[in-house]
N, C-alpha and C positions, 0 to 999 in steps of 0.2 A: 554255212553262213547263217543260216535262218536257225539252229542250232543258237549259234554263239547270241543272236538278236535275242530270241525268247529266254535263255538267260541272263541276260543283261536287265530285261525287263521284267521280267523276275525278282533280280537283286535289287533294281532300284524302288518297285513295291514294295519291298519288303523295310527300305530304307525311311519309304516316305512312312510306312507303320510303324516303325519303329517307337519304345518309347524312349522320352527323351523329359532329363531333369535341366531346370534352368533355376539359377541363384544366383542373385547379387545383393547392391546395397543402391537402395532409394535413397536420392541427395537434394539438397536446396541446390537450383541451377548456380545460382554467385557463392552463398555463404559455404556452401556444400558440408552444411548440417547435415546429419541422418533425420529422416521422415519416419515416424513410426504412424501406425493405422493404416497405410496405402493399400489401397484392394489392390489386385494383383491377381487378372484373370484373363481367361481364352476367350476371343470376341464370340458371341452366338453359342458358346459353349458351358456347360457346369461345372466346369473345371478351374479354378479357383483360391490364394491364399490370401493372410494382410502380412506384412511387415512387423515385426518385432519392435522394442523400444530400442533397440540399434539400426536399425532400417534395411537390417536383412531380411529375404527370403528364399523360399525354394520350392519350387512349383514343378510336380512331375507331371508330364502333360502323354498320357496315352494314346498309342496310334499317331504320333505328330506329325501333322506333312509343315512342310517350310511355305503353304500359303497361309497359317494359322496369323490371327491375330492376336499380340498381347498389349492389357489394357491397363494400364496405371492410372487410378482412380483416385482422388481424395480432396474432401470438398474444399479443402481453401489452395488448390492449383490447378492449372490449366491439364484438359487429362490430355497423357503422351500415349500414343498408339504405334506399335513396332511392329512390322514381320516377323515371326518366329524362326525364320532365316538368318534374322540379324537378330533379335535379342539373344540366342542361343550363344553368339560370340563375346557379350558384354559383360561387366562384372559388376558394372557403373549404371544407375539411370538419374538421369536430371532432373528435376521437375520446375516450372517454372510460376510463381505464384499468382493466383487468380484475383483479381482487388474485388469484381462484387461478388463473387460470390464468399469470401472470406468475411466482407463486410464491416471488418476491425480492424481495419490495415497493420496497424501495430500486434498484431497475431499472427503471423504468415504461416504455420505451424497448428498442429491440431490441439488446443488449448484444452485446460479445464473447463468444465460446465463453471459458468460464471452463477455465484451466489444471488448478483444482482436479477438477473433474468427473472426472479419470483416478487420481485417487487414492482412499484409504478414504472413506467419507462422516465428516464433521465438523460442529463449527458453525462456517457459512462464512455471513462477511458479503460483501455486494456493494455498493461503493458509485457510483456511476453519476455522471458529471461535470455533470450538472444539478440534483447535489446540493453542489457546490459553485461552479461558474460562478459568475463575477458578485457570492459572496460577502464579496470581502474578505480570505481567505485571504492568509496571508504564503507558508505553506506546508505540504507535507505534515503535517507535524506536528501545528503549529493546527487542520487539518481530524480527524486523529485522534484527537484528544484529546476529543472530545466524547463515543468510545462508551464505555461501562461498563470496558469491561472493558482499557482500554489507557490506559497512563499516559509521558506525554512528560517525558522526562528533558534539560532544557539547563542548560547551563552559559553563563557570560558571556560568552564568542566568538562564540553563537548556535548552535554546534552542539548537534542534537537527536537523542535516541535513544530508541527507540522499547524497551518493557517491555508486555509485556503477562501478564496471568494472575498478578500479585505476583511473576512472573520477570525475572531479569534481561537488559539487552538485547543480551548474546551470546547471550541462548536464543531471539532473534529472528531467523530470516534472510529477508531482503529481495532482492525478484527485481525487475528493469528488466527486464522487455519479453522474459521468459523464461531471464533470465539474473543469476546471483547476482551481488549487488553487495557482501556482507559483503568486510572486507579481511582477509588473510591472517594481520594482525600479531592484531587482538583478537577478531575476528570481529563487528565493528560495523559499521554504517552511518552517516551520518550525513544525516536527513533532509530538511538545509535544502541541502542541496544540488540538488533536485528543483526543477522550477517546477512549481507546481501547475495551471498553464496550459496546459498539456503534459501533462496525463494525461485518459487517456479515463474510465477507471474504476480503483477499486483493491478487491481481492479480500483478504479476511482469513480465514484458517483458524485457528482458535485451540485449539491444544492440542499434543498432541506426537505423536498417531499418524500420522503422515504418512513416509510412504515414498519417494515420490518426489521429496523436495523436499530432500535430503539427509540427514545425521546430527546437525546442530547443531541441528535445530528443537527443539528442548523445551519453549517456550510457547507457538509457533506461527510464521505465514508470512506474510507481505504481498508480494503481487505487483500491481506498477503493474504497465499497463496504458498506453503513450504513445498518443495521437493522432494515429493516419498517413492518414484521409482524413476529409476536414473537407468540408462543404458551404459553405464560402466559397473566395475566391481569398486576403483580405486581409484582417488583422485587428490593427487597433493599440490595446494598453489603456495607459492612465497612470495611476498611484495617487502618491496622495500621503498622509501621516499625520505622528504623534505622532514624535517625535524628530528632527524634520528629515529623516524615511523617506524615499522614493523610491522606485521601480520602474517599468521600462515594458517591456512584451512586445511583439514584434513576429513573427506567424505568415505565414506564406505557401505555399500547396499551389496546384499545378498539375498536370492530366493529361496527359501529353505525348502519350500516344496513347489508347486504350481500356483498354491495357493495361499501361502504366507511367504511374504516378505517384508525383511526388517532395511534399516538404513539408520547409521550415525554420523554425527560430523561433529567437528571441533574446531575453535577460532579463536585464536590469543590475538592480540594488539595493542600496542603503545606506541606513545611520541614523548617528547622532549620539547617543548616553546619557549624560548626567552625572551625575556622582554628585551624593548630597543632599546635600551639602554645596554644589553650586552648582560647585565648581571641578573642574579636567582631566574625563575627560571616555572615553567608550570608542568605537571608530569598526569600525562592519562593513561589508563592502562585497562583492557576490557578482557573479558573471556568468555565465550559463547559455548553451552554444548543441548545439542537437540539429538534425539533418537525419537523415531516412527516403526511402528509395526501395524502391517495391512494385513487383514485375513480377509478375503473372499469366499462364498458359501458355497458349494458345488450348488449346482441348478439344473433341475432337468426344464423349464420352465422357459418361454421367449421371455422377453423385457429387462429391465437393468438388473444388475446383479445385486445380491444382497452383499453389505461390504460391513465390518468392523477396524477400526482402528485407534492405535494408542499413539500420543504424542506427549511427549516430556523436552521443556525448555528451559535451560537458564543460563542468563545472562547473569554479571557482575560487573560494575563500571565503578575503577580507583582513582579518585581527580587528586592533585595538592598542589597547591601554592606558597611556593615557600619564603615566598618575601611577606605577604598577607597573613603567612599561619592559617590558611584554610585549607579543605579538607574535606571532600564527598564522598563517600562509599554508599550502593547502588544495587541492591541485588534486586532480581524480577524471574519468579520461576514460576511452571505453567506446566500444566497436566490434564489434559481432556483425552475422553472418549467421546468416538462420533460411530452411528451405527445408521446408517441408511439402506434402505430397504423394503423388506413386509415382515410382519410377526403375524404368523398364523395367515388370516384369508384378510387382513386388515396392509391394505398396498401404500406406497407411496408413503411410507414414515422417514422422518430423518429427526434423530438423538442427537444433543450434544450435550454432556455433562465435564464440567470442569472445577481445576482448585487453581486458586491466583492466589501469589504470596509476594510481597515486596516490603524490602526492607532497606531504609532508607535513613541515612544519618547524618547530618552536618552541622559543621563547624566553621563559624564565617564570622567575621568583624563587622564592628560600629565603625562606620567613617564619618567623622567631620572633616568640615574644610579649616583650616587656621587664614590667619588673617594673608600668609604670603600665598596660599593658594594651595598651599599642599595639604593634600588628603593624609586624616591619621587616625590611628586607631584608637576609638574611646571605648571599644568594653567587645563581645564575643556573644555570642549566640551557642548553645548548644543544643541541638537539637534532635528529634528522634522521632521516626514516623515508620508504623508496623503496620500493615494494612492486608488482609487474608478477605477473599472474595470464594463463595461459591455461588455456580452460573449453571441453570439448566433450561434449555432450547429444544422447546419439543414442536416437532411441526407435521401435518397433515395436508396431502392435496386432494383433493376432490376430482376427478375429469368429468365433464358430461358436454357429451357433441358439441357444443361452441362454444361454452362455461369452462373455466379452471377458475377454482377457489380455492386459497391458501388459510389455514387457520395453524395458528403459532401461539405458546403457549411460555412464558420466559421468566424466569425467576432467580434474584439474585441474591444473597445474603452478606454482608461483609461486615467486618469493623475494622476502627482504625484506634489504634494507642499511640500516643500525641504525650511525646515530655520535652520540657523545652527548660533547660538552665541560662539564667539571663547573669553576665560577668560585665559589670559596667565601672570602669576607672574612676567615674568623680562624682556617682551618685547608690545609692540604694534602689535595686531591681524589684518589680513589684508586679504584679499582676498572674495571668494563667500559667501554671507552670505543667500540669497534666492532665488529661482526661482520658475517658472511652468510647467513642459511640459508635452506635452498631446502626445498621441501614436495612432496611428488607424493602424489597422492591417486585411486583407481580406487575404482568403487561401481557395483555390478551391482545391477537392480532387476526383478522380476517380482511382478507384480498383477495376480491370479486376482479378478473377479465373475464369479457366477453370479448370473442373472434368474431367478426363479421365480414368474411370474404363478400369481394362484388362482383366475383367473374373476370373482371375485367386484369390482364396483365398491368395494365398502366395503376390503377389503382388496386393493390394486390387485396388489401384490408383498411379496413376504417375500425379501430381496439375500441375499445370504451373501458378504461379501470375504476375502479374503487376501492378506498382503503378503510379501515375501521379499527382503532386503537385506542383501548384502554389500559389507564396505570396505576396504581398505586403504592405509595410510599408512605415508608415511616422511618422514621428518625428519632435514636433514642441514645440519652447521655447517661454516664454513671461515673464514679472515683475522680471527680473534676475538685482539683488541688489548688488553690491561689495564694500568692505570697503578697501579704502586706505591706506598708512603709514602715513598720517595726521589723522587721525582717522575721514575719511570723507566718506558719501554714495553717490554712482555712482547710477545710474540708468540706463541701461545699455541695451536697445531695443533688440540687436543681438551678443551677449559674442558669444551663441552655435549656429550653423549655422541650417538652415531648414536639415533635414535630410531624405532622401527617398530611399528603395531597393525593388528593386523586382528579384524575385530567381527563377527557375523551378530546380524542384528532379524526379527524377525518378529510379525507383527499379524495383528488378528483381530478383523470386524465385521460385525454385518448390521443391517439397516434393513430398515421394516416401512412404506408408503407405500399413502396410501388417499382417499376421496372419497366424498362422498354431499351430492347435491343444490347446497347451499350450503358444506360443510364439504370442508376437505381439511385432511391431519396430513401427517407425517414424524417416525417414531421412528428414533433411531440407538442403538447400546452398543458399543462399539469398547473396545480393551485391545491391550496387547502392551508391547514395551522395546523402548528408545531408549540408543543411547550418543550423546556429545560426546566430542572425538578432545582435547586439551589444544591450545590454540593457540602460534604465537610469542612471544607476551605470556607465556604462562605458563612456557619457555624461557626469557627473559630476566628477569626480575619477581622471582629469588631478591634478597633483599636482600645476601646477602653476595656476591653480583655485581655490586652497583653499590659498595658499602661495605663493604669488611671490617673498617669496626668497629660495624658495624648486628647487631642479635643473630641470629645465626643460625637459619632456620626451614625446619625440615624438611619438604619441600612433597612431594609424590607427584605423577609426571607420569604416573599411568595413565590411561585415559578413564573419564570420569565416565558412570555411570549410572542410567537412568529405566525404572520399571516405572508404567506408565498406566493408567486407568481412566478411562471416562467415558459418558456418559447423558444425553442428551439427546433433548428433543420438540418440534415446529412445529406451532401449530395455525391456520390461517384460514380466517375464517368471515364471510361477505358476507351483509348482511342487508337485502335490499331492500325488507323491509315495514317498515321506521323508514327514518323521512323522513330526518331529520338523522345517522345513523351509515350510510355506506355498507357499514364493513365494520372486523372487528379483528383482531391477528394477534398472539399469546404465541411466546414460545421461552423452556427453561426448559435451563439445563445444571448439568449435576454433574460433578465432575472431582475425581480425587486422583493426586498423582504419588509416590512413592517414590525418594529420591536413592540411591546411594552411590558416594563419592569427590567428594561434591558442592565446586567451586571454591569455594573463598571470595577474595575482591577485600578489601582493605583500603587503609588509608591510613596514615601515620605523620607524628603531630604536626609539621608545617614541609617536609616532604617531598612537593612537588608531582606525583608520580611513585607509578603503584600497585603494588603485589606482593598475592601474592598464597599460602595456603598452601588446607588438604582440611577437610572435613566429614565424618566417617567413612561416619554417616545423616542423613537431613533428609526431611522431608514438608512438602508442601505441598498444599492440598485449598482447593476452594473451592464458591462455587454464585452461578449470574448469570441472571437474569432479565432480559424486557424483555416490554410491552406496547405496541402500535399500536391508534390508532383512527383512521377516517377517516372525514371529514366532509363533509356540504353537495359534493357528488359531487368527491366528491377535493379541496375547496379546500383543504380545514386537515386538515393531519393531524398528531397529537398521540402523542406519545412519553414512554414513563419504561423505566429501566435502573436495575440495583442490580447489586451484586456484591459478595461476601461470602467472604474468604478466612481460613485457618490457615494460620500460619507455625509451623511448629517451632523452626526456627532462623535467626532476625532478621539476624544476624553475616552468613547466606551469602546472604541475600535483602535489602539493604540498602536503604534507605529508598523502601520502599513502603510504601501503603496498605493497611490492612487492607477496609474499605468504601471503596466510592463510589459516588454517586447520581448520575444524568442525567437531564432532561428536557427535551424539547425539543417545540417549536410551529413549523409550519413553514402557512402561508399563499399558493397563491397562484392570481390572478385576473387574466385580461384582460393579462397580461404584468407585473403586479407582484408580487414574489417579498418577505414578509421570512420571516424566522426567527429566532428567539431561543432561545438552548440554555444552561442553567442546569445547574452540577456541583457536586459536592459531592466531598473526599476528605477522608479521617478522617488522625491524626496518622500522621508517616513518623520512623524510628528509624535513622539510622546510625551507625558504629563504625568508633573509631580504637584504634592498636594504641599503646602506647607502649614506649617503649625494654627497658625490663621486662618485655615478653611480652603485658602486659596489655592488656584491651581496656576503651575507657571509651565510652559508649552516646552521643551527640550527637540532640537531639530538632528535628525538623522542623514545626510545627503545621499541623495539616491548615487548609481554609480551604475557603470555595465562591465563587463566581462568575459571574460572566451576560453573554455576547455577544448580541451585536443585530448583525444584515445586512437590509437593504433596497436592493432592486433595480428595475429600471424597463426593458423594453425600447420600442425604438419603430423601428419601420419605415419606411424612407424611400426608398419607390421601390426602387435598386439596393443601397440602404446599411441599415446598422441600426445605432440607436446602443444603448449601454450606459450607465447609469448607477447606481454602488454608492456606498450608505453604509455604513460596521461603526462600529461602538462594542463595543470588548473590554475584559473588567474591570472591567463598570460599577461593580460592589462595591466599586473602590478599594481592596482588602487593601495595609496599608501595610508587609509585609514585605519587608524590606534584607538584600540578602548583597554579603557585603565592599563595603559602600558604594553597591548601586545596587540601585534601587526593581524589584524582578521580578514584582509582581503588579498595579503600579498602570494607572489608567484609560488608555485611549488610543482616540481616534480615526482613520479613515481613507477617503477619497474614494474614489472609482476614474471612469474614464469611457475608455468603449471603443467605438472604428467599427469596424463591420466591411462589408466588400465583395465 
């Protein structure tokens, strides 16, 4: 008997030493996302892996007894700790998200190093692509339009432009992948050109003290974020909807070796509009294609890794109208390298060098009214806009004990070729018919933080920043062509004069960032001025340069300026002793801006074509809330946004909202996703100039709204499928501009494999 004992114990020593391999897949406890980054280690032990961009692992654990502990680690979830008795049995780990210490609620997910983080503190959203995957989305746009404080500006062609803070959207500049994509002629974007398929996340800073993101920003900055390493090989989605829509993506990433990886994707789409009248009809049609290539440097070395990468984008957007005989076509293509890293013993560099090409053509009619009220075509427009940009972004950081200092170095070169043929039914076309001018632009940037810990948990730090920005610009014209009232061509050496500005900004912020138990804040108060340089639009846009019999208006081409203020606070507060509220999160901001030389944009009765003249002063001020709750361990979590503006002067700030309301409900379980997101904006006011000088008010009626998405995934084996429903517009608002329904209902499918 004592034989059979001592080997017994024997065999099960040998059991508990045994080694022993454990692997699964780390999951979002509701969405059951894969987690990539998760540490993934033996408690008190050196033994140790992280999880893949699929949120696999495999950890062989030497000598294992079943009292080991394993430890699932990762800083935006609550960490899970398991017996190695039991996790040896599992295939599956949950993870369940952490709100402070994530601190961006809208990231649940190990995000990218946000761009913003080198600049003053602001109120910066973060929005993370598993806040729109799968939903439906057309495009950027649709997805922004849901927060408080940004309003999507389109027109009948589908092109969208992005406003935020009751600004307009040249005070918006928009970055791809670290790199400006505004174009040279208006300073716009246009953001149906994006596939929203193709972004990882997009980042929104909203206000105008910003420094390193150039001198246009005056109501703030959106930088996507593309998608350059996926945790599949293959991934095809198809949608289908309301107008005869379409779209289908097609993504594909490969790792060639450990240390180079490529990735492509491709994105066709069109629809079909007719007007309520039933007859003709308007037709858009886009095509997207991006490829990325990453090369990482081997390192024997701690700290970040040395990284190079290539990206190439382009977009093409076909509009027509074929009761009007108009007519857009749209191209936008984009080629940057980005190299971050060291060269030699020189740390902390990050390159971006880039080519911007767009090309841009339309053909659109003169409308008058006739006496019975119907609009009709008196003559066409032809028009032609070539604009090629090069952008280079050289930046250095300094560390020293409670000092980082940024210095940024930014240079951009562009021109634009401008031919415009004038066809007018009952008179002789006269005035600018082509030009050239080219742009060079230098801006040197230094950003001073100081870190001042106080010891104290409740008050973690008190920042102190500073900013320091210089720019200069020139502006230069050649081959500017004018047609007469004889129907004769001038040639014309110096119509626009040589053009040159140099500006210095400077700001100034600190933040106050703190914690206790369950509570963590974040105070900000930031101030300083902001110039806007006059763009090529505002160069060519004098009306007695398209028409010398249009009344003359004497515009001012100096740079328009901004003196800011602003105040802002984040509060999150996790309360684990109520069952059903896991936890809630406030942001409250105050902003007032000070114009002078403010631009004003206008329009002129029949004249498809904007000019533009100054606002001497102008204020604009406002204040935007939002509230999170979040429920039943993360399933539902519940959203409301207000925002609350002063306009001084409606004429230079054109048809925006005063208020707007958001709420939204977001649900999800076991791999079922919906959301439903309800908006409200108050009445919008714009202004036309007439021949007279005059200006006559045009009213817009505000309206609200209600989108619905519901999604489904499901696992299979090697594959995953997708399935999306959307319903936009459930409210059916039956407002008509020039004959096609812009607010009414519409449906849309989607269904996607991935591999």
């Amino acid at each position: 008997m004592r034989r059979f004992l001592l080997i017994f114990l024997i065999f099960t020593t040998f059991l508990r030493a045994a080694d022993i391999t454990i692997k699964g897949k780390v999951r979002h406890i509701n969405t059951l996302q894969e987690i990539s980054d998760v540490n993934v280690y033996i408690k008190s032990r050196p033994i140790g892996t992280t999880t893949n961009d699929k949120g696999e692992f495999t950890l062989l654990i030497p000598k294992a007894s079943g009292e080991m502990i394993v430890v699932f680690d990762h800083v935006a979830y609550d960490t899970l700790q398991l017996s190695l008795s039991k996790a040896k049995y599992m295939d599956e780990f949950l993870l369940k998200p952490n709100l402070l210490q994530t601190n961006k609620i809208t990231v649940e997910a190990k995000k990218a190093e946000s761009e913003f983080s080198k600049d003053l503190p602001q109120s910066l959203t973060i929005i993370d692509a598993k806040e729109f995957e799968g939903r439906g989305y057309i495009d950027v746009g649709d997805l922004l339009r849901t927060d408080q404080s940004v309003q999507i500006e389109e027109d009948l062609s589908g092109k969208k432009v992005i406003s935020m803070r009751a600004g307009n959207p040249e005070d918006v500049v928009v970055f791809y992948n670290g790199v400006k994509m505004n174009n040279n002629y208006d300073n716009v974007f246009d953001l149906s050109l994006l596939n929203v398929e193709d972004i990882q996340q997009v980042e929104i800073i909203k206000g105008s003290n910003t420094a390193l993101f150039g001198s246009d920003a005056f109501s703030g900055v959106v930088n996507i974020i593309p998608k350059t390493k996926q945790n599949y090989t293959a991934r095809f989605i198809q949608k289908f909807g309301s107008y005869d829509s379409g779209d289908w993506n097609l993504q594909l990433n490969h790792s060639i070796t450990d240390n180079l990886y490529i990735s492509y994707n491709q994105k066709s789409a069109g629809s079909k509009r007719p007007y309520s009248d039933g007859q003709d009809f308007l037709k858009n049609e886009t095509t997207h294609h991006a490829a990325n290539a990453i090369y990482s440097f081997p390192s024997d070395e701690d700290g970040p890794q040395n990284n190079l990468s290539l990206m190439y984008m382009r977009a093409e957007l076909g509009y027509k109208n074929n009761r009007m005989y108009e007519e857009i076509s749209d191209l936008n293509q984009i080629a940057s390298l980005r190299y971050s890293g060291r060269i030699g013993n020189v740390h902390n560099l990050s390159l971006v060098a880039a080519y911007q090409e767009l090309d841009n053509s339309q053909y659109i009619p003169v409308n008058i009214t006739a006496a019975n009220g119907q609009s009709l075509v008196s003559g066409y427009y032809d028009r032609h806009f070539f604009n090629d940009n090069y952008y280079l972004n050289l930046e250095k950081t300094f560390v020293h004990e409670k000092f980082t200092m940024l210095t940024a170095y930014q240079f951009e070169n562009g021109s634009l070729d401008f031919k415009e043929k004038r066809t007018y039914l009952d008179q002789q076309p006269q005035g600018l018919e082509s030009a050239t001018l080219t742009r060079q632009k230098h801006g040197g940037v230094a950003i001073l933080k100081m870190q001042t810990p106080t010891g104290s948990q409740f008050l973690e730090s008190a920042d102190i920043n500073f900013s320091y920005r210089y720019d200069y610009i020139l502006n230069q014209q050649k081959n500017v062509v004018e047609r007469n009232e004889f129907d004769e061509l001038s040639y014309l050496p110096g119509v626009f004069a040589e053009n040159s500005w140099n500006e210095n900004t400077m700001k100034f912020s600190t933040q106050l960032k703190g914690s206790n138990k369950d509570i963590s804040y974040n105070v900000f108060l930031s101030t300083g001025n902001n110039v806007k340089f006059p763009t090529m639009f505002h160069q060519l846009s004098s009306p007695s340069a398209f028409d010398p019999t249009q009344p003359a208006v004497i515009a001012n081409l100096n740079p328009e300026k901004n003196r800011s203020t602003e105040i802002g606070f984040e509060v999150i507060r996790e309360t684990s002793k109520i069952k059903l509220i896991d936890g809630w999160q406030t942001k409250v901001n105050y902003f007032k801006n000070l114009y002078e030389n403010k631009f004003r944009t206008y329009y002129q009765i029949g004249v498809p074509v904007a000019f533009y003249d100054n606002v001497a002063n102008a204020n604009l001020s406002g204040i935007e809330g939002q509230v999170r709750a979040f429920m039943f361990t993360n399933k539902l979590t519940i959203e409301f946004g207000a925002s609350r503006y002063f306009i001084s002067e409606k004429a230079a700030f054109p048809f925006k909202s005063d208020v707007k309301y958001t709420a939204q409900a977001q649900f999800d379980y076991q791999g079922y996703s919906a959301r439903i997101n309800w908006f409200s904006e108050s009445d919008q006011v714009g202004w036309f100039r007439f021949s007279n000088g005059r200006f006559a008010a045009q009213n817009l009626s505000g309206y609200s709204n209600i989108d619905f998405h519901l999604s489904k995934e499901f696992d299979l084996d090697y594959f995953k499928l997708n399935t999306t429903f959307s319903a936009r517009n459930i409210l059916n608002d039956d407002t008509v501009l020039e004959g096609i329904a812009i607010r009414d209902r519409r449906f849309y499918i989607g269904f996607g494999l991935e591999y």
